[in-house]
C-alpha atoms as one frame of an Amber mdcrd trajectory, in Angstrom:
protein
   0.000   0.000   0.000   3.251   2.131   0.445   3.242   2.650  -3.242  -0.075
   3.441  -4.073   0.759   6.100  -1.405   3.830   7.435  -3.292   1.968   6.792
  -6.654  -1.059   8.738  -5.996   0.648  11.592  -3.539  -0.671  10.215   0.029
   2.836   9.277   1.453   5.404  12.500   1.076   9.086  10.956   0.451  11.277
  12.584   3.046  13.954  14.782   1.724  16.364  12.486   3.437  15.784   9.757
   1.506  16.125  11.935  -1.448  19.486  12.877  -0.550  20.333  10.027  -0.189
  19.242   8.767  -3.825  20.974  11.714  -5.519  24.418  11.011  -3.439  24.103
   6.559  -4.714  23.645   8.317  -8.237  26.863  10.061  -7.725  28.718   7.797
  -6.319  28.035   5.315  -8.931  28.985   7.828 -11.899  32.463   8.735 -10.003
  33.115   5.284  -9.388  33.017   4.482 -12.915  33.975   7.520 -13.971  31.533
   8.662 -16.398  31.986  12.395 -16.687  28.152  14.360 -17.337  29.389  15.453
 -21.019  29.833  11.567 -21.483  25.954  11.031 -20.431  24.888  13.945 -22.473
  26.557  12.541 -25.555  24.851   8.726 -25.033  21.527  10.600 -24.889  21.949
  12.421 -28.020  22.717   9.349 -29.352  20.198   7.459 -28.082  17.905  10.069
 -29.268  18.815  10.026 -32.752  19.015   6.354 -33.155  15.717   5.408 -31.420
  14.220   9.002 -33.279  14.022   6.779 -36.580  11.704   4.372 -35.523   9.569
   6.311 -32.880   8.273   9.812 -32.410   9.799  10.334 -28.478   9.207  13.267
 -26.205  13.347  14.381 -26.055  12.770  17.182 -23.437  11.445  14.225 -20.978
  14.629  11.314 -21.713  16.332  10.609 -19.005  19.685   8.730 -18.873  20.768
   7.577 -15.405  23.568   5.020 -14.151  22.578   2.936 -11.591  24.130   0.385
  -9.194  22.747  -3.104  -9.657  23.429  -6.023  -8.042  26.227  -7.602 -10.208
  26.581  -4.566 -12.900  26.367  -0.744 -12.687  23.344  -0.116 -15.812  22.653
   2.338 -17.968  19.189   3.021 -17.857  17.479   5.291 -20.243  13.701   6.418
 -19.531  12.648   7.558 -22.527   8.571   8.879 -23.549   6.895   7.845 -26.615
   4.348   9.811 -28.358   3.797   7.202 -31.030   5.514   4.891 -33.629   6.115
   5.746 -36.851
């Protein structure tokens, strides 16, 4: 029920645990050492080769590195309008 919470604006998330996301997502980019113009060019990139097959919304992409459990991943969130 904790998500419908956080899904439908019931439960606040507490700026601490905010923090606390934003300083993983830095630590995993300066531990593998993936500078921000690095990021910026794999999302122009990924915009321009996924931009020939569907209409996305480029202004909302996000591009993220995150810590997994056996591999750091590159994970791209990335809003269709529609296919072509």
């Amino acid at each position: 029920m904790k998500l419908f919470g956080v899904l439908f604006g019931r439960t606040k998330t507490k700026s601490s645990q905010v923090a606390k996301e934003r300083l993983k997502l830095v630590l995993v980019h300066d531990r593998i050492k993936v500078s921000p113009e690095l990021l910026d060019t794999l999302k122009g990139e990924l915009i321009g080769a996924i931009s020939k097959h569907i209409d996305i919304d480029q202004a909302g992409m996000e591009v993220t590195i995150t810590r997994g459990d056996k591999f750091d991943k590159l994970v791209a969130n990335i809003p269709i309008r529609r296919s072509r």
